[in-house]
C-alpha positions in Angstrom: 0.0 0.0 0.0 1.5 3.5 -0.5 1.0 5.7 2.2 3.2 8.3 0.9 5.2 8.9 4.9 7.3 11.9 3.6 9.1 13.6 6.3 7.0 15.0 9.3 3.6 15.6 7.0 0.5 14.5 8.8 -0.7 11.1 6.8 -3.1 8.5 7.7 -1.4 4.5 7.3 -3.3 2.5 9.2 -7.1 4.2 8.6 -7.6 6.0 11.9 -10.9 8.9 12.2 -8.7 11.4 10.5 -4.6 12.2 9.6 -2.2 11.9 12.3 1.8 12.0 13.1 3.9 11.2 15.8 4.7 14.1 18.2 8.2 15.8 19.2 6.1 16.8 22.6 7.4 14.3 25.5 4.7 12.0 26.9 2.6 13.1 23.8 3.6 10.1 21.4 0.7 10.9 18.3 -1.6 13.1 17.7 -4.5 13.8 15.6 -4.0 16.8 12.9 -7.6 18.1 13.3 -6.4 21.8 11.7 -7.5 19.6 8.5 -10.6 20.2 7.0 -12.5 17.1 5.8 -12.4 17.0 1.9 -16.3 17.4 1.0 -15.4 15.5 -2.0 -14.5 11.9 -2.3 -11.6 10.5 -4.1 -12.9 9.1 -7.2 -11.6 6.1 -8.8 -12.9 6.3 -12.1 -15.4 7.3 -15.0 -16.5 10.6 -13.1 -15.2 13.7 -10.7 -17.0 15.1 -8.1 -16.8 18.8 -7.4 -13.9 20.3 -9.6 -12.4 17.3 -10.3 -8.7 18.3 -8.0 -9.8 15.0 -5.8 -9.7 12.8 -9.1 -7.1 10.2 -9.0 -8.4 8.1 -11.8 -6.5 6.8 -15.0 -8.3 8.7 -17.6 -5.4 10.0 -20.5 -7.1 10.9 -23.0 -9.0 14.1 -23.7 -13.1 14.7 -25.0 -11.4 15.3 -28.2 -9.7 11.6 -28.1 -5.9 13.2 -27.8 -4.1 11.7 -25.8 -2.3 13.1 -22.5 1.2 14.3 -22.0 3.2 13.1 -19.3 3.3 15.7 -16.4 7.0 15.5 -16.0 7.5 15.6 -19.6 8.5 18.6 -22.1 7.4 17.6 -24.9 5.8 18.9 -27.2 4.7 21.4 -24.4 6.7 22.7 -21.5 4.4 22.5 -18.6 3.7 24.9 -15.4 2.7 22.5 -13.3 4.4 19.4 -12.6 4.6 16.8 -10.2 7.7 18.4 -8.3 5.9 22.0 -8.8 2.2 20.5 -7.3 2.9 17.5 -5.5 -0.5 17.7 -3.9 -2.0 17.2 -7.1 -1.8 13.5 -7.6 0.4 14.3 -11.5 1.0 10.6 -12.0 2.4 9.5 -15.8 -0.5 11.3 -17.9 -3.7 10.5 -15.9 -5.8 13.8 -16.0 -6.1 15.3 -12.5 -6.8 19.4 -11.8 -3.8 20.6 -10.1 -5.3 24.6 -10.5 -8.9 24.0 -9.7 -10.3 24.7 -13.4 -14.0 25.0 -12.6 -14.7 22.7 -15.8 -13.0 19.5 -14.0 -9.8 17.5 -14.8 -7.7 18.4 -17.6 -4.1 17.4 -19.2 -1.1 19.0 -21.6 -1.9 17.4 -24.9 0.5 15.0 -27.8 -0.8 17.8 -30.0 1.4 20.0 -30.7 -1.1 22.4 -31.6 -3.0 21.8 -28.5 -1.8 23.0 -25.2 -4.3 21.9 -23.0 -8.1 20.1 -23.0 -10.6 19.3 -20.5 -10.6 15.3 -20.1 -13.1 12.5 -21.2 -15.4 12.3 -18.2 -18.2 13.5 -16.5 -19.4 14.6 -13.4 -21.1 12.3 -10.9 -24.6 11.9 -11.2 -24.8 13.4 -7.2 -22.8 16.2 -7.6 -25.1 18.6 -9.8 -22.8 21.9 -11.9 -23.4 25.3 -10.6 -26.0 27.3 -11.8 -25.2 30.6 -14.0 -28.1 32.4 -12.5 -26.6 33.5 -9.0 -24.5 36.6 -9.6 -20.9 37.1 -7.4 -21.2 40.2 -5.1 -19.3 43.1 -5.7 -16.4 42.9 -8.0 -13.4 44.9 -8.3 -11.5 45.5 -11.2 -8.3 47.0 -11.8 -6.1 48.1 -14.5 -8.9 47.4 -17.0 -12.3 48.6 -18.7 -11.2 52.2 -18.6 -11.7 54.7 -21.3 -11.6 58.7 -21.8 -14.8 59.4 -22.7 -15.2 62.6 -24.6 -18.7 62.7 -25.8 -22.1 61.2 -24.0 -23.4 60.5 -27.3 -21.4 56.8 -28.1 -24.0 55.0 -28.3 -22.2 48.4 -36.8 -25.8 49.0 -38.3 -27.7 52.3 -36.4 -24.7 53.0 -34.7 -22.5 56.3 -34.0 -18.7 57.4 -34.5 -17.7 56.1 -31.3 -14.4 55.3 -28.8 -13.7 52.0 -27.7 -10.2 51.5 -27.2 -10.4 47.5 -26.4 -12.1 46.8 -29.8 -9.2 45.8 -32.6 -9.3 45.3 -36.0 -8.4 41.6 -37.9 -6.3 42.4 -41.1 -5.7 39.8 -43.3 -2.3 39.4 -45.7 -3.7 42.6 -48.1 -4.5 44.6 -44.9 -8.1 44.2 -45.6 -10.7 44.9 -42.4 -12.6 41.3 -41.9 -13.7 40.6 -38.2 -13.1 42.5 -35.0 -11.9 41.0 -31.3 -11.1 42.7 -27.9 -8.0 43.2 -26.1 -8.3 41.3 -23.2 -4.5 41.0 -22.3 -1.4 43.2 -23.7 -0.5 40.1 -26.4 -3.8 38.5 -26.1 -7.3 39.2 -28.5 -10.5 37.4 -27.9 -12.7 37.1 -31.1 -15.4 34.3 -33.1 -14.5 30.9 -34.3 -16.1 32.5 -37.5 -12.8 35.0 -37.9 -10.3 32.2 -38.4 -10.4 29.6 -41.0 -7.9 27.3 -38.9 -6.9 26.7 -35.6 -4.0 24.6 -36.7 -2.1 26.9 -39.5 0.0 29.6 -38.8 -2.1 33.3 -39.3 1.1 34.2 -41.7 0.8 38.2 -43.0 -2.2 38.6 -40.6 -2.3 41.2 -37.9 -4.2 43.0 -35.3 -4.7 47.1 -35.8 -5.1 48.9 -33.2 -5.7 52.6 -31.7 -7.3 54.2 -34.4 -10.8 54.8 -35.2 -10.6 54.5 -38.8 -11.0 51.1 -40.7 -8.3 52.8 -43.3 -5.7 54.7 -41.2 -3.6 56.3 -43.0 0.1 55.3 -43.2 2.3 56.7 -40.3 -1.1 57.7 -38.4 0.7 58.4 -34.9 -1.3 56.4 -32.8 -1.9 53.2 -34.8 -0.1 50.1 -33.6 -0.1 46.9 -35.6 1.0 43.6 -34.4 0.8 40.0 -36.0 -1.0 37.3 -35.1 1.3 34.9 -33.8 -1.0 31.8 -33.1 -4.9 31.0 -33.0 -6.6 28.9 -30.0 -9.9 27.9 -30.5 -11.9 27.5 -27.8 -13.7 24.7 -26.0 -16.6 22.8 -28.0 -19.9 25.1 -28.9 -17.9 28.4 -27.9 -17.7 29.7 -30.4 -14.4 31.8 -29.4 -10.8 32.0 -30.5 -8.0 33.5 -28.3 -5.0 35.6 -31.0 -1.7 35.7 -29.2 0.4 38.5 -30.4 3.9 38.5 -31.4 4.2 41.0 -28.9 2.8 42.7 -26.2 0.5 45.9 -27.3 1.6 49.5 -25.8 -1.8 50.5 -23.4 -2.6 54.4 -23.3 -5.3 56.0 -24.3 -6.2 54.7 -27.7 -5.8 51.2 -26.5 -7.1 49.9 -23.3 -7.7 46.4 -21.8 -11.4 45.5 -21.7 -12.1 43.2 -18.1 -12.8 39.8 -18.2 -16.2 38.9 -16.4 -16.1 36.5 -12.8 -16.6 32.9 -13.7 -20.2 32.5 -14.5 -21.4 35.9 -14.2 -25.0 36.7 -15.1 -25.4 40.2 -16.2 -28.8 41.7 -15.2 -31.9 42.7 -17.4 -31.8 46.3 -17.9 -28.4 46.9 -18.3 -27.0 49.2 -20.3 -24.0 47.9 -23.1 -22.7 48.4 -26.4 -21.0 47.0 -29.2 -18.6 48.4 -31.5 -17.2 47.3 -35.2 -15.8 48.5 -38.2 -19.0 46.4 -39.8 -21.5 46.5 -42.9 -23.4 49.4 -41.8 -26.7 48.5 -44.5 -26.4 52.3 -45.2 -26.9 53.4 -42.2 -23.7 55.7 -41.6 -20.6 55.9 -42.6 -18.8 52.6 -42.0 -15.1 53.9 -42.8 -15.1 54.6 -38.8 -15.6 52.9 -35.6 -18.7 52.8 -34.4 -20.6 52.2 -31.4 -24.0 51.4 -30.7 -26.0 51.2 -27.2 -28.2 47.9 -26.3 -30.1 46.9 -22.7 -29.5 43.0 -22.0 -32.5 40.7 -21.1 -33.0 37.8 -19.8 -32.6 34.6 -21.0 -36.3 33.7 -20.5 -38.0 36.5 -22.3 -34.9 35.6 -25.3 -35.9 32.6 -25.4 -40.0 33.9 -26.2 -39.0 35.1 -28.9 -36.8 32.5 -30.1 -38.5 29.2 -28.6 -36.6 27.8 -26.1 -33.5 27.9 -28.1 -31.1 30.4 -26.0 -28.7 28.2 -24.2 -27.3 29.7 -20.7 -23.7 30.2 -23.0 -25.6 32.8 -24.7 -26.7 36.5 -23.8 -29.3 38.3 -25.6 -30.1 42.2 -25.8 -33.4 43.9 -26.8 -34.8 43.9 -30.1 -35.5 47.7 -30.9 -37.7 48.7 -34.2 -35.3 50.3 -35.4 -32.3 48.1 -37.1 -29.6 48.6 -34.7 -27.2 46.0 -34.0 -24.1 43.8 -35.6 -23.1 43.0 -39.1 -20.7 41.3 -41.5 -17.4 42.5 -40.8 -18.2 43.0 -36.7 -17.9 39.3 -35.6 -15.8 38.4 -33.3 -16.4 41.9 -31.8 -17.1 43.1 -27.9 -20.4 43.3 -26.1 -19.1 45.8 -23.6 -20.9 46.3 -20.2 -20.6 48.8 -17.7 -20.2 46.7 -14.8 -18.8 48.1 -11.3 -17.6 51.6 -12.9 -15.4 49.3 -15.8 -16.2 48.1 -18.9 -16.6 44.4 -18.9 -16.9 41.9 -21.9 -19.7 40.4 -21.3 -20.6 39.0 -24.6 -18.7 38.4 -28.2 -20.4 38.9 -31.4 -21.4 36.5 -33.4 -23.3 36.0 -36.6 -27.3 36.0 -36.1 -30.0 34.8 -38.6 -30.4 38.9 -39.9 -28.0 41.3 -39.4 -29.8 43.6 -36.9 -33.5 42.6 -37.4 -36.1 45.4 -35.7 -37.8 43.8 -33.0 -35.6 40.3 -33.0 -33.5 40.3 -29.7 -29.4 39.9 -30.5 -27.8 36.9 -29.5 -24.2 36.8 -28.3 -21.8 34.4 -26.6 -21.5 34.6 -23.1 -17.9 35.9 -21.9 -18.5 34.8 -18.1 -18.9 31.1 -19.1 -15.5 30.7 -21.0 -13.8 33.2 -18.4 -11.7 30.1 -16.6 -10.6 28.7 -20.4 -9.9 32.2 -21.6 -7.2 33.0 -18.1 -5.9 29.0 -18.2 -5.0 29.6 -22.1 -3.0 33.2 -20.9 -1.5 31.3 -18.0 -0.3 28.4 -20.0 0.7 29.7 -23.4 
């Protein structure tokens, strides 16, 4: 049997109430190590995780996509942050998946892929140990460094829209420097935008780039605060997504034409009645002028009265504002796009924009893809690449 007696740590051989160790006290020979809290999840042999999964000792090595693990001690074909020397608490045996950081979405392992880093493992959750709900909103969230802007008109309020500043919202160029999707700057060499922006995730983006700082969709050349950086690599993002995370070639230069957009708390629901926007370089349908950013005001609503409209459709990785009778909302060329929030006196990304049946059709609610859901994916992708 391994008992694992390292040094003085408190361990439990022989199956007593709870851990225990031998004492250096004289006429105290063991004692129990009660300062442990009981797990409130048991270890699971096999087939499912309760919790988060960091209890899971299983032999699972192989991921929902059918890649197989990498060894935790191993290098190759990705250098690894954790490893069993790093997180010996973590149970990193060969390439059995385990949660050594507490992912929210359960056990996970480094990849044989070379193209994938990471991915969340083939099981499931116990049938007695139900997933959180989306519907309970965090208390009071602070956010720093991020979602700040200098606003210089009240009037920012993409199809209906107005000339507008939104300093986290980039612009995808591909090889001929042509405008095609948009994405947020969500870290200073990082761009969240749609699955629908990027042919592959495997092939290198080669001649494309990321514009940035500039409210025209055709800067022109030597504009002083235009920054362009390439795309070095693409990630998509888990199964029905829809996202993609860019990382730059380098980090971006932050002032006051480009600004970090916050990244929502895991499983954030935003309420009803709040007030967001998007913003895109987009078919504008005649609207306006479309040669400039703009940005265009929406209220969210809920998923039920979305889902009245649409039938039961809206999933809770979704986020819906209100269908207005006049056309306002996103077009071609704004995928991949922001659906800022103001959210604790910053501007969150709450939602990214993706295709809908009609670019902005009066009276049809829009439907987005909801940031908060991805949020632990999104920061494990920046911490591990």
């Amino acid at each position: 049997m391994r008992r694992d007696l390292r040094e003085n740590f408190c361990r439990n051989p022989d199956g007593s109430e709870a851990p225990w160790c031998f004492t250096s006290r004289p006429g105290l020979r063991m004692a129990f190590c009660h300062q442990i809290p009981r797990c409130t999840e048991e270890l699971v042999p096999e087939g499912c995780y309760h919790g988060s999964g960091e209890q899971y000792r299983g032999s699972v090595s192989k991921t929902r996509k059918g890649v197989q693990c990498q060894h935790w001690s191993s290098e190759t074909p990705h250098k690894p942050q954790f490893t069993p020397t790093s997180a010996p608490q973590a149970g990193l045996e060969a390439n059995f998946c385990r949660n050594p950081d507490g992912d929210s979405h359960g056990p996970w392992c480094y990849t044989l892929d070379p193209d994938i880093l990471f991915d969340y493992c083939a099981l499931q959750r116990c049938d007695d140990d139900q997933p959180p709900s989306i519907l309970d909103p965090p208390d009071q969230v602070v956010f720093e460094k991020c979602g700040k802007r200098v606003d210089k008109s009240n009037k920012l309020r993409v199809v209906g829209g107005h000339p507008g500043n939104s300093p986290w919202t980039v612009s995808l160029r591909n090889r001929q420097g042509q405008h095609f999707c948009g994405g947020s700057l969500v870290k200073e060499q990082w761009v969240l935008t749609a699955r629908q922006c990027i042919w592959s995730c495997h092939e290198p983006l080669t001649g494309y780039e990321v514009w940035l700082g500039t409210i025209n969709q055709n800067p022109q050349p030597g504009e002083a605060n235009l920054q362009r950086v390439p795309v070095a690599k693409a990630v998509c993002g888990p199964a029905g997504s829809q996202l993609v995370l860019l990382k730059l070639e380098r980090p971006v230069i932050l002032n006051h034409h480009v600004a970090l957009i916050c990244l929502p708390p895991e499983q954030y629901v935003v309420p009803p009645g709040t007030k967001c926007e998007i913003a895109g370089w987009g078919e504008s349908i005649g609207t306006s002028n479309n040669t400039v950013l703009h940005v265009a005001s929406m209220n969210v609503i809920s998923n039920q009265e979305c889902n009245t409209k649409y039938r039961g459709h809206i999933q809770e990785s979704e986020i819906c504002t209100q269908g207005l009778v006049v056309p306002v909302g996103a077009c071609e060329g704004d995928y991949g796009g922001p659906l800022a929030c103001y959210t604790h006196d910053c501007w969150v990304l709450q939602g990214l924009i993706i295709p809908n049946r009609v670019c902005a059709r009066p009276r049809w609610p829009a439907i987005f893809t909801r940031v908060s859901v991805f949020v632990d994916w999104i920061n494990k992708v920046m911490q591990l690449e």
